[in-house]
N, C-alpha and C positions, 0 to 999 in steps of 0.2 A: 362581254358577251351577254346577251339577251335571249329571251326564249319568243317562239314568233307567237305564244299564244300571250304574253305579256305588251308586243309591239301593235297586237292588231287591235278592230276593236271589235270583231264579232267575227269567228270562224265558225261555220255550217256546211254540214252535209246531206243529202236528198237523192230522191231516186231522179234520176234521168230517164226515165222510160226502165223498163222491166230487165235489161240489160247492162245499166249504167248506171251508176252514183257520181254524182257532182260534189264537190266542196268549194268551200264560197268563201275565200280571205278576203274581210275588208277590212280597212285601214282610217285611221281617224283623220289623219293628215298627210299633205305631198314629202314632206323630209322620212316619214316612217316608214312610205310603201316602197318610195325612191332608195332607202338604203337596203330594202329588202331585195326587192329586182335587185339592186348592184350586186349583192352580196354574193348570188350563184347559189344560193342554194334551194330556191325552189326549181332546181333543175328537176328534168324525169326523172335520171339516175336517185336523185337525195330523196323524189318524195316516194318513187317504188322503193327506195331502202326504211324508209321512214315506214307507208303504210305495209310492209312486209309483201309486198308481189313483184312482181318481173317488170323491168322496162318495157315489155309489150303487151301488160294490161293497163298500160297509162296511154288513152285515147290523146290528151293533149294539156295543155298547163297555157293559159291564156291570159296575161296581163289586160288589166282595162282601166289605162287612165283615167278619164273622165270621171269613173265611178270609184278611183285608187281601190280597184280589189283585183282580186287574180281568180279565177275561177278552172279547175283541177279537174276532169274529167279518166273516170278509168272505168272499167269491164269488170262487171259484177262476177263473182263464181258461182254463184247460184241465181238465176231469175229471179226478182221479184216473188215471192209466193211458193216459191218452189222447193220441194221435199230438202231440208239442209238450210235452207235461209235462216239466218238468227235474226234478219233486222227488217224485214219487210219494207217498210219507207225510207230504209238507209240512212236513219239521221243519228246514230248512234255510232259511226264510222271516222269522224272529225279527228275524237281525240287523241291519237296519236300527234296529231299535227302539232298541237300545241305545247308539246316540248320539244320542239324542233329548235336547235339551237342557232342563232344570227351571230354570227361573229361581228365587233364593232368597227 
């Protein structure tokens, strides 16, 4: 078993507009990203359990070949800028993901 912040090569997160944070799993090579897709577990369900919210603030989970990264879209709870925000530009959100375990 593997941790997916050990399998990838660079996990990022960002504001999406004022509403949404993105995270950005990229992958060094086609066997590491391929075993990750197989695995199931960057399903909705495991990354709303992972980053602690609801399957219905996970906008969508998008594989992208060509560029082997998956990019993670969900609904901010506070806007951008707004009374409650802790992270403004959302890039402080990732790391949970990184102990996300891969089964082998």
């Amino acid at each position: 078993m593997g941790l997916l912040g050990d399998l990838a090569k660079e996990i990022s997160s960002k504001n999406a507009g004022n509403f949404a944070v993105t995270f950005d799993v990229e992958f060094r090579d086609t066997p590491s990203y391929q075993h990750v897709l197989d695995s199931g577990v960057l399903s909705v369900e495991n990354i709303a359990g992972v980053l602690g919210i609801s399957v219905d603030e996970i906008i969508g989970v998008s594989p992208f070949r060509p560029g082997l990264a998956v990019k993670i879209a969900v609904r901010r709870h506070h806007s951008s800028g707004d009374v409650g925000e802790t992270d403004v530009f959302g890039v402080q959100q990732y790391a949970p993901l990184l102990g996300l375990e891969i089964p082998d």
